[in-house]
C-alpha positions as CSV (number, residue, x, y, z in Angstrom):
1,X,-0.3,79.5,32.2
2,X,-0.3,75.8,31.9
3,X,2.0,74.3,29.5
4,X,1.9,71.2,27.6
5,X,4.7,69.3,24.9
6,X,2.1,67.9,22.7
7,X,-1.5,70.0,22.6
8,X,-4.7,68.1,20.9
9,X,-7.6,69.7,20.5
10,X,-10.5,67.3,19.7
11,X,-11.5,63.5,20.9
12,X,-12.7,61.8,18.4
13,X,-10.4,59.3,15.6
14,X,-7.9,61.3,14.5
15,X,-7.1,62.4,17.5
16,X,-7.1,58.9,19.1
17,X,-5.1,58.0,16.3
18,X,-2.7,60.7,17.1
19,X,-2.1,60.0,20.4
20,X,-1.5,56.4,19.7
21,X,1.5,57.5,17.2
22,X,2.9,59.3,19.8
23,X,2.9,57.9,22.5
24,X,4.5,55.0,20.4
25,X,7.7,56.9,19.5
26,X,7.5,59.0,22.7
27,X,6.7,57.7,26.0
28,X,7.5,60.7,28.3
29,X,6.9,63.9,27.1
30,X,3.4,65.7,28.4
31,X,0.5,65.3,26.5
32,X,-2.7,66.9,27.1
33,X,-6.0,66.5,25.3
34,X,-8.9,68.6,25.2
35,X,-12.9,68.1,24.0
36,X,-15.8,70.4,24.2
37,X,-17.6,67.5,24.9
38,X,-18.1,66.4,28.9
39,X,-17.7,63.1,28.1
40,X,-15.2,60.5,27.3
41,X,-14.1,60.0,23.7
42,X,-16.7,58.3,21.3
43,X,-17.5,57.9,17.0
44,X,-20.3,59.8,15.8
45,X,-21.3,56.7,13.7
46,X,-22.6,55.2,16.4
47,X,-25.0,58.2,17.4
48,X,-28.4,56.9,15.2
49,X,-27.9,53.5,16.8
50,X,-27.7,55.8,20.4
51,X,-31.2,57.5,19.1
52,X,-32.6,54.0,17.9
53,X,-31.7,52.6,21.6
54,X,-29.6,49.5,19.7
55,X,-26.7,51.2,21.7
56,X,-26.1,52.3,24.8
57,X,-24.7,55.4,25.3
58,X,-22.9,54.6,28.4
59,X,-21.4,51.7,26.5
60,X,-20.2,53.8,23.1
61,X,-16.9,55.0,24.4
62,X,-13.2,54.5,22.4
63,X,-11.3,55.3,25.5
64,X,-11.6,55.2,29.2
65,X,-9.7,56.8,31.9
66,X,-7.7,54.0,32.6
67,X,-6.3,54.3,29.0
68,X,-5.7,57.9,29.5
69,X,-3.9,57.4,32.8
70,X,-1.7,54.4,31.6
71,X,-1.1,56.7,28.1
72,X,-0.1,59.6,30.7
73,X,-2.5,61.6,29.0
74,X,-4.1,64.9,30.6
75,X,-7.7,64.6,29.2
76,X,-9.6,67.7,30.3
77,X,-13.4,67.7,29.4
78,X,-15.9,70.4,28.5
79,X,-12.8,72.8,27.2
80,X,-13.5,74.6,24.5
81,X,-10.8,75.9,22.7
82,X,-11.9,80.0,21.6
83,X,-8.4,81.4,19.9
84,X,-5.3,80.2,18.9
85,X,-2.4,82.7,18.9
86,X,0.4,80.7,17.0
87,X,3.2,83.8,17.4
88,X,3.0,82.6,21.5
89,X,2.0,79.1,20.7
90,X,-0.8,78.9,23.1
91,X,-4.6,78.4,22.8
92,X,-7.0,80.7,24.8
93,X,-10.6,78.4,26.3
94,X,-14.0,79.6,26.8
95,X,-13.1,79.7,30.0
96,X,-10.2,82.5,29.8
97,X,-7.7,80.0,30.6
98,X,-4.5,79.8,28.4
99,X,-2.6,76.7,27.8
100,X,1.4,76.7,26.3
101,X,2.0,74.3,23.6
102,X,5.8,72.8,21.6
103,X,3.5,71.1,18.9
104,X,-0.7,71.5,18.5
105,X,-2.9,69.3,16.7
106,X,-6.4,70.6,15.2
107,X,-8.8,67.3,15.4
108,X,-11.9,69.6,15.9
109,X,-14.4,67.5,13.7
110,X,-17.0,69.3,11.9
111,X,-20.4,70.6,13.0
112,X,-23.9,70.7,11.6
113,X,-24.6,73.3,8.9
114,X,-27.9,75.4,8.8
115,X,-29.5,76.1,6.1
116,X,-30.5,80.4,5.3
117,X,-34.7,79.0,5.5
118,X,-37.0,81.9,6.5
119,X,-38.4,80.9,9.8
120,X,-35.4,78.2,11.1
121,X,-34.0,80.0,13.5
122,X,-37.4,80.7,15.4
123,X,-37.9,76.8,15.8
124,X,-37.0,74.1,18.2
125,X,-35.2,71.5,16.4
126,X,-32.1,69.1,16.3
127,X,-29.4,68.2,15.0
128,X,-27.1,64.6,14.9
129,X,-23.5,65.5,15.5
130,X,-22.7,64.6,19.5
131,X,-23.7,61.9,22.1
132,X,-25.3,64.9,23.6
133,X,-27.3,65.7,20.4
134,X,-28.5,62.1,20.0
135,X,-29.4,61.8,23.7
136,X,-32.0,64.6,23.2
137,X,-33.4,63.2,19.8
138,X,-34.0,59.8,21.7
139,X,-35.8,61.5,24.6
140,X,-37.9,63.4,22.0
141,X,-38.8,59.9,20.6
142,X,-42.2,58.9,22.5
143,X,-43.9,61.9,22.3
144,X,-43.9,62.5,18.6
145,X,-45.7,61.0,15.3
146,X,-44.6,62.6,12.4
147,X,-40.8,64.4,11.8
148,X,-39.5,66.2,8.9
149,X,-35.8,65.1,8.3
150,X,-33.9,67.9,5.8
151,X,-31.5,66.4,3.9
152,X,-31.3,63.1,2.3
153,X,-27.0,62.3,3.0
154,X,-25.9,60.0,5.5
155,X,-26.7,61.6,8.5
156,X,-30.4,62.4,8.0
157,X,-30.9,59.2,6.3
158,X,-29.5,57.1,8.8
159,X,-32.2,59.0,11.2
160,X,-34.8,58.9,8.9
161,X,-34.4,54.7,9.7
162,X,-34.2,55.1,13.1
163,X,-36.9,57.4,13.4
164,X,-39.3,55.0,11.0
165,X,-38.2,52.3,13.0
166,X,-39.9,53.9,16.5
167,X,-42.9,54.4,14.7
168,X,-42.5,57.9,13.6
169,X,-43.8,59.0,10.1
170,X,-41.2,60.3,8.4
171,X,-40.5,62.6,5.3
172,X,-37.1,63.1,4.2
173,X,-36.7,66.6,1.8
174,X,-33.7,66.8,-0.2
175,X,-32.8,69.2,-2.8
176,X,-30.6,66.7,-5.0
177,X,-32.7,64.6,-7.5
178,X,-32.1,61.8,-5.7
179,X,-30.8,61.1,-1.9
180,X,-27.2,59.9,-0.7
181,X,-25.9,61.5,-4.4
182,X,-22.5,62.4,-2.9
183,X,-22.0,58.5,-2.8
184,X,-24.2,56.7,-5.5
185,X,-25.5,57.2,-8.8
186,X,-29.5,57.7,-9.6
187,X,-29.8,54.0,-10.3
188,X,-28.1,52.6,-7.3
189,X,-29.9,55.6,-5.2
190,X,-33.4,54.5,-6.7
191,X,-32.9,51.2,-5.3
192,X,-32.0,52.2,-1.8
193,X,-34.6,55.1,-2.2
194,X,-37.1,52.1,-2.8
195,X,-36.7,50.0,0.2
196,X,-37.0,53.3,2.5
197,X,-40.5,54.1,0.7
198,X,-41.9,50.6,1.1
199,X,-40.9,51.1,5.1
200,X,-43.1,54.0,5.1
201,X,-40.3,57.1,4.8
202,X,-41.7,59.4,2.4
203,X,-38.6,60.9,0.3
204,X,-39.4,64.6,-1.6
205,X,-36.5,64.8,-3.5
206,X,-35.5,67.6,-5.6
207,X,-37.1,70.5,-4.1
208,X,-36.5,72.6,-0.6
209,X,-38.0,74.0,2.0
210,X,-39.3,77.8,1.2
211,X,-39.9,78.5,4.6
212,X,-41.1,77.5,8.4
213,X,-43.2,78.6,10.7
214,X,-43.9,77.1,14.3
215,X,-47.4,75.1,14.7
216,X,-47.9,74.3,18.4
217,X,-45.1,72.5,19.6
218,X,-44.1,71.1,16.3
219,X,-43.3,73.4,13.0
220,X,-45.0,73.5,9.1
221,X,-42.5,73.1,6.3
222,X,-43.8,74.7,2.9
223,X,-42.0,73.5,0.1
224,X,-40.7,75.3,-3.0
225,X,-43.5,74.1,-4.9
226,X,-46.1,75.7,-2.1
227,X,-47.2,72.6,-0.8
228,X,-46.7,71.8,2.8
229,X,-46.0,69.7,5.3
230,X,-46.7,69.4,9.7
231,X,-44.9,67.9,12.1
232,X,-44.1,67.2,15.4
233,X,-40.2,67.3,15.2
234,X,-37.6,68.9,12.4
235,X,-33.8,67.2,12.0
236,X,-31.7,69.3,10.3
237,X,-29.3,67.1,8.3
238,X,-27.9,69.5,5.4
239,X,-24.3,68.6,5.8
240,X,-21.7,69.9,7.8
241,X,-18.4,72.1,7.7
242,X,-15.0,71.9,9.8
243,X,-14.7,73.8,12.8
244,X,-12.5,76.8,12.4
245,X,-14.2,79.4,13.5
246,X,-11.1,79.8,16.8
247,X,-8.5,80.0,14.0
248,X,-9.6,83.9,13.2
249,X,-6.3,86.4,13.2
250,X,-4.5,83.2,14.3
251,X,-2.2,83.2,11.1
252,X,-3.2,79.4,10.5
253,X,-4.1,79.3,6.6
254,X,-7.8,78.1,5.7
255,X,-9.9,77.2,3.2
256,X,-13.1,75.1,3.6
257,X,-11.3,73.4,6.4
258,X,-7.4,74.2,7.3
259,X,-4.9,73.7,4.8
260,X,-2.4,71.2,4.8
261,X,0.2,69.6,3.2
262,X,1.5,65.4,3.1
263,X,2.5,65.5,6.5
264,X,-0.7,67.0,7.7
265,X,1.7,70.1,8.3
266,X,-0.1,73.5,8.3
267,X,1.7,76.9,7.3
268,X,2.6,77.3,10.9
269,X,6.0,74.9,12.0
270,X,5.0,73.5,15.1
271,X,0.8,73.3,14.3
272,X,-0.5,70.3,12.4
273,X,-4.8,69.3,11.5
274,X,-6.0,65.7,11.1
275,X,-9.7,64.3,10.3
276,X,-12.8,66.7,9.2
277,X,-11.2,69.7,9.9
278,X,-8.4,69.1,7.7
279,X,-8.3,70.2,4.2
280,X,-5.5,67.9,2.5
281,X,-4.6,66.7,-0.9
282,X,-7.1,64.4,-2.8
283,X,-5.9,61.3,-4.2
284,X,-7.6,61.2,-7.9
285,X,-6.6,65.4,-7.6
286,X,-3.8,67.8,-6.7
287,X,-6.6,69.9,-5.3
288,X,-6.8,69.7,-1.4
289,X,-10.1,68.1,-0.1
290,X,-12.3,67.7,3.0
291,X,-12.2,63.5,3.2
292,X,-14.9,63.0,5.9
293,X,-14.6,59.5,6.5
294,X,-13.5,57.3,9.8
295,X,-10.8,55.7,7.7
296,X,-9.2,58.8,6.7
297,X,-9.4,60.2,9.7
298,X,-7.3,57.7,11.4
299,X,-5.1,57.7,8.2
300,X,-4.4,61.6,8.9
301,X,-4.1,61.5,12.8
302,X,-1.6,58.5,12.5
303,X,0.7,60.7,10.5
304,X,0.5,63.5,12.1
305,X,1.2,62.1,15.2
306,X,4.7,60.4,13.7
307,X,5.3,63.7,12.3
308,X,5.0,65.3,15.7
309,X,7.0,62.6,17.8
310,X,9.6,63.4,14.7
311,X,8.9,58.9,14.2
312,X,11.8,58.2,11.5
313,X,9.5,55.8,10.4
314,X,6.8,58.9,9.5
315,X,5.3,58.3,6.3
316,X,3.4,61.2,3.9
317,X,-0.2,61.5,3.1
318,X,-1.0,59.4,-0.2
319,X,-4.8,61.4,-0.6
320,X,-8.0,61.2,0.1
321,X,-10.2,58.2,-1.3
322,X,-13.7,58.4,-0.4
323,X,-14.9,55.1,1.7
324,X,-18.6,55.0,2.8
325,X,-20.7,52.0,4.1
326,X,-23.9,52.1,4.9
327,X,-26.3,49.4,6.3
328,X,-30.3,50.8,6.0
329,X,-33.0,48.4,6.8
330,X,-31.1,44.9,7.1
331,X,-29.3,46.0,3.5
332,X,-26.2,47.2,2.6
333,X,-24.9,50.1,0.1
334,X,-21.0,50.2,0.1
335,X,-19.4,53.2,-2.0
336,X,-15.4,53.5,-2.1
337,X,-13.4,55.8,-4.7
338,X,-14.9,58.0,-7.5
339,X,-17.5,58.1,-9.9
340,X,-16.6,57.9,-14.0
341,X,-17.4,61.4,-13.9
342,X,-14.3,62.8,-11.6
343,X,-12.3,61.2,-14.0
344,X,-10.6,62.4,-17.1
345,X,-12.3,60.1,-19.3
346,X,-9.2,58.5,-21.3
347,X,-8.7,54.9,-19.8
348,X,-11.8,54.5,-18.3
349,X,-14.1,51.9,-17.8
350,X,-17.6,51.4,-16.4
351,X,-19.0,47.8,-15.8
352,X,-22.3,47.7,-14.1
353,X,-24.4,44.8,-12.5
354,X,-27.6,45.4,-11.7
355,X,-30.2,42.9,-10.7
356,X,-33.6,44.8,-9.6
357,X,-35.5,41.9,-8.7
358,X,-33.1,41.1,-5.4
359,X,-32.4,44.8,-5.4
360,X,-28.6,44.1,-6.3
361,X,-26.3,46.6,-8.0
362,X,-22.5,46.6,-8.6
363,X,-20.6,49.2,-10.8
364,X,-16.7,49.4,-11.3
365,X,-14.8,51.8,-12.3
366,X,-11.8,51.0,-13.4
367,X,-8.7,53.9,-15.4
368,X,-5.8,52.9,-16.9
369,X,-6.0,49.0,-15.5
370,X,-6.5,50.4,-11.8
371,X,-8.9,50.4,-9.4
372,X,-10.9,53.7,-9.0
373,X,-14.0,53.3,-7.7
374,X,-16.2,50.3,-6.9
375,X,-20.4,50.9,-5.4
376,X,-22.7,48.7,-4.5
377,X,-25.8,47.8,-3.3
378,X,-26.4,43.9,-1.4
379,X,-23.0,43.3,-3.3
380,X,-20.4,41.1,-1.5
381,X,-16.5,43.0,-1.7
382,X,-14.4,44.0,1.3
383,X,-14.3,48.2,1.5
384,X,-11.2,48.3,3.3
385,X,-9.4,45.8,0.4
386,X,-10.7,47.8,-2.7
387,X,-9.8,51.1,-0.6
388,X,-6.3,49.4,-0.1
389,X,-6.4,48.9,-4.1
390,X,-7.2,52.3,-4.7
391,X,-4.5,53.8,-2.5
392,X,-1.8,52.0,-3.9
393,X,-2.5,52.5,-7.4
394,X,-2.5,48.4,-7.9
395,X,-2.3,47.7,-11.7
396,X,-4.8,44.5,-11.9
397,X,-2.8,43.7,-15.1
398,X,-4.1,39.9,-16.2
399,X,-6.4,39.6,-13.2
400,X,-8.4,42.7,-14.8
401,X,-11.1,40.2,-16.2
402,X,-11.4,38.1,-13.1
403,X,-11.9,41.0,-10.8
404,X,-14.9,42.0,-13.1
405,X,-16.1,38.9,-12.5
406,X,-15.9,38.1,-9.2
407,X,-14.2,41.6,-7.5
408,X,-14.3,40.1,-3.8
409,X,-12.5,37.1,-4.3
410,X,-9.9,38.6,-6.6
411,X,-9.4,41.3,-4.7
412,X,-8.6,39.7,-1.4
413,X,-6.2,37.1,-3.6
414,X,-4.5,40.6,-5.0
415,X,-3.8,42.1,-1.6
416,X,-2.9,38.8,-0.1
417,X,-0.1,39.4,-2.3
418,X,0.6,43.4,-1.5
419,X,-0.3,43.7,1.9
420,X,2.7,44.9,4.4
């Protein structure tokens, strides 16, 4: 059996990030990485812009081999992990190879979910999750008119453009009353929702599909209501889950994703998780969360990498803060932190912007004189600032007024003074 000092299973940020943390405190000892995928590392953000053909896919990758080889790095391809067994520390592949681990990292992403419709699992249709999945949804391109996209988040939004874009007519379904809810409000939606309708993309929200049936190569969606719609291609986009599914009988505790505490530390000593997988404490909550964001991802895979190099410079986990930016059609929506909602509502306060006519909107959400959340739409503020403001809990004291005013340029004057 193959042995290994440092096992990571997955390719993507945190386990990049990872890798970089270890490698920084420990120079020597073996590492080996491992991906399901055949190809080098890559983000799945960039997969729409590989189906659009803005990027290409033999140009998308984080890492190549030289970095591996300088990193002494075993990166093995197309190896799919099947079972853990933590008592022997050592993963079983698909293959029915074993390899021997000191110290494991879980960085095994999530993966589409499918929704229980009648008549799905009799179709032909995709998904957007790997450079593989992509690759197929741009060959399918040319030879279709019309597409049904279910699910009205980030994912199936983001295709929805693409697919609009190479002259596809599209209708997104979604079963929330209005689409990218776990990010904006109904009034910041309705203005994002707007500028997809007047590019052609009809959006059905609030309903479901009933059921599917095949028609010819393509499929008929009926809708809850009975109505019903044709078309040559169905995207499923209805969210996705971690992978755990190779953690059964392996003694590693999970939830939604696998549990973890401020380290990124599962109940098992030498076995950490980092990225979508993970299931760690929320910032604005003691509850633990699924964080699905880049940013958090590299955030969790950075210190679980110290922990694992034992770095006495390893710092804990200060909780997840959602960060989402999305660009759709030339415009921009940006959503960081929480709603007024998630909040216990003492010490809150809600300022909101909106200007319809150049399809502006800003809302801030501010509790107890701190930053908690900040959204909008063709509004100019720096994410990665007011995320930085979030996480450490910055008290905008007399600059309170001037960051309602003008939240970009305040901001960026706050951290200036903060930053490390």
């Amino acid at each position: 059996m193959q042995h290994t000092h440092y096992l990571i299973v997955g390719a993507s940020h945190a386990a990049l990030s990872a890798l970089h943390a270890i490698r920084l405190h420990d120079a020597e000892q073996e590492v080996t990485l491992l991906t399901r995928d055949d190809s080098l590392p890559y983000s799945p953000t960039v997969l729409p812009y590989v189906v659009s053909g803005r990027s290409d896919p033999g140009r998308v990758f984080l890492r190549d081999e030289g970095y591996f080889a300088e990193h002494k790095v075993n990166y093995l391809r197309g190896a799919k992990v099947q079972k853990v067994n933590a008592g022997d520390s050592a993963v079983q592949l698909a293959d029915g190879s074993e390899i021997g681990f000191d110290k494991l990292l879980l960085a095994t992403g999530a993966a589409p979910l499918l929704p229980p419709i009648p008549g799905l699992d009799g179709l032909k249709f995709h998904v957007l999750r790997t450079l593989a999945d992509a690759l197929a949804l741009r060959e399918a391109l040319p030879r279709i008119k019309r597409a049904i996209v279910l699910g009205g988040g980030l994912i199936g939004m983001h295709a929805a453009e693409n697919l609009a874009k190479g002259g596809v007519e599209v209708s997104v379904v979604e079963l929330q009353p209005h689409v990218l809810s776990g990010y904006f409000d109904a009034e910041a939606s309705a203005m994002i929702e707007q500028v997809f309708a007047a590019n052609g993309v009809r959006l059905l929200t609030g309903t479901t599909v009933a059921a599917l049936a095949a028609r010819g190569e393509g499929c008929r969606a009926t809708l809850a209501d009975g109505s019903e719609l044709e078309a040559d291609l169905l995207l499923v986009a209805a969210g996705v889950a971690p992978v755990t599914d190779f953690l059964e009988g392996s003694g590693v505790e999970t939830e939604r994703g696998v549990l973890v505490d401020e380290h990124m530390r599962t109940n098992i000593a030498n076995i950490w998780a980092a990225g979508d997988v993970a299931q760690a404490r929320g910032f604005f909550t003691q509850d633990r969360i699924i964080n699905g964001i880049l940013p958090d991802a590299v955030d969790q895979g950075r210190i679980a990498g110290m922990a694992m190099a034992e770095d006495p410079g390893s710092k804990t986990y200060a909780g997840g803060v959602p960060l989402n930016t999305y660009s759709f059609f030339g415009q921009q929506a940006v959503s960081v932190g929480v709603h007024e909602g998630a909040l216990e509502q003492t010490g809150v306060e809600v300022q909101k912007q909106v200007d319809a006519a150049e399809n502006r909107y800003l809302k801030i959400v501010l509790k107890g004189g701190r930053l908690a959340g900040i959204f909008g739409v063709n509004s100019a503020f720096d994410p990665g600032i007011m995320w930085e403001l979030i996480l450490r809990a910055i008290d905008l004291g007399d600059e309170k007024l001037a960051f309602l005013r003008s939240p970009q340029q305040t901001a960026r004057a706050l951290m200036s003074k903060h930053w490390r």
